[in-house]
C-alpha positions in Angstrom: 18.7 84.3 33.6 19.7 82.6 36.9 22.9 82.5 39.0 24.9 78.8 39.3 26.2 78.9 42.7 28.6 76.1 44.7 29.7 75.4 48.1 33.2 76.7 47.3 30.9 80.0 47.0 31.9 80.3 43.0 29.5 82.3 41.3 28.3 82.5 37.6 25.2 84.0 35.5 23.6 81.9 32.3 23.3 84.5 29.9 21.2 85.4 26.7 24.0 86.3 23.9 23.6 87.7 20.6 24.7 85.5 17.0 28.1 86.0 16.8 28.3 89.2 19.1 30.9 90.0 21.4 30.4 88.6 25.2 31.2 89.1 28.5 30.7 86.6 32.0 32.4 86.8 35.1 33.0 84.4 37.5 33.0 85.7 41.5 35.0 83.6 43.8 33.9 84.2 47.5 34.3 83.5 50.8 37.4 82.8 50.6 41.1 85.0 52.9 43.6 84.6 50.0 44.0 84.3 46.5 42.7 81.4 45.3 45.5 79.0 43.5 44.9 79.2 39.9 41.7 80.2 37.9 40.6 79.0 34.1 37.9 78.9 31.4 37.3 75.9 29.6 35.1 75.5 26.7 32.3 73.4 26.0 34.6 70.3 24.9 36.7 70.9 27.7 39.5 72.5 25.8 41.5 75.2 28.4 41.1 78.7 26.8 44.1 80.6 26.7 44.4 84.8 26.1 44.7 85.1 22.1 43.8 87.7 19.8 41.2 86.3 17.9 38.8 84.7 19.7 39.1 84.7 23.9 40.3 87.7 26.1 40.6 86.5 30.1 40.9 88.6 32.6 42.0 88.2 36.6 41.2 90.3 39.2 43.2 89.1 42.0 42.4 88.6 45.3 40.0 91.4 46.9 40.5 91.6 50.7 37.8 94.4 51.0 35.3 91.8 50.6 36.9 87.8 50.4 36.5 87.5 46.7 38.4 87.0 43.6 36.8 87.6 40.2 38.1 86.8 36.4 35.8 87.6 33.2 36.0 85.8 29.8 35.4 87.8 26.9 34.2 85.8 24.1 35.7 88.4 21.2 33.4 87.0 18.5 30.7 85.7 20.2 29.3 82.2 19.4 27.0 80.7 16.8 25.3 78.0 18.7 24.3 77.6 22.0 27.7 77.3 24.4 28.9 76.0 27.5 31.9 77.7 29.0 33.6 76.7 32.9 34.9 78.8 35.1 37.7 76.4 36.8 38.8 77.2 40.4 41.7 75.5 41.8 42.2 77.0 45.9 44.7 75.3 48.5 42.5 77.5 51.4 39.4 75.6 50.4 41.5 72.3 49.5 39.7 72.3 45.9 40.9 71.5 42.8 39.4 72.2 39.7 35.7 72.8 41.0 34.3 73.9 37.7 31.3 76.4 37.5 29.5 76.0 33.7 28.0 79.4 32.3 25.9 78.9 29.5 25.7 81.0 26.5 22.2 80.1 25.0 22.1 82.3 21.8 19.2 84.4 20.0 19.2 86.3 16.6 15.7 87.2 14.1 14.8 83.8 13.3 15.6 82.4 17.0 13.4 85.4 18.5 10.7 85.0 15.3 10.5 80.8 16.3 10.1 81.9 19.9 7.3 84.7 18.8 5.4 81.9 16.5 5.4 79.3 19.3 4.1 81.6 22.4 
């Protein structure tokens, strides 16, 4: 696991997910004195993800003045069967970005991923 940083101080952690299991990232916005203009997850084809019932579940924070940040968390509802990019898409008029895009990567494991891994070490 390693953290995907950018100067815009957007902040995001590859993960290890389970076959079709239910996941969780979050993307930390920092550095940064206001709310940050819009925030959004895209898929691996690009594709915005919207809040639905089935399949994606995305979350905002807001804008935390305690520390300068702004977090939002996608929750994959059903989890992924092959390996997966997903960006976390920052828009801020402070910063004068627009659309930096942070990509998390879902690499996946299950018994015959973690048996192929065992047989190759």
């Amino acid at each position: 696991m390693f953290v995907v940083e950018t100067p815009l101080g957007v902040e995001a952690v590859n993960m290890e997910v389970g076959i079709s299991t239910e996941s969780v990232v979050t993307c930390i916005i920092s550095g940064v004195t206001q709310a940050v203009t819009s925030l959004s997850w895209t898929n691996d084809s690009g594709t915005q993800l919207t809040n639905d019932t089935t399949d994606y579940f995305i979350t905002d924070d807001g804008y935390n003045d305690d520390n300068n940040s702004q977090t939002t968390t996608l929750t994959v509802k059903n989890g992924v069967t092959t390996d997966s990019i997903f960006s976390c898409v920052v828009t801020s008029d402070e910063w004068i970005v627009s659309n930096n895009s942070t990509e998390v990567t879902f690499n996946i494991f299950g018994e015959l991923h973690s048996l192929s891994r065992q047989l190759n070490q």
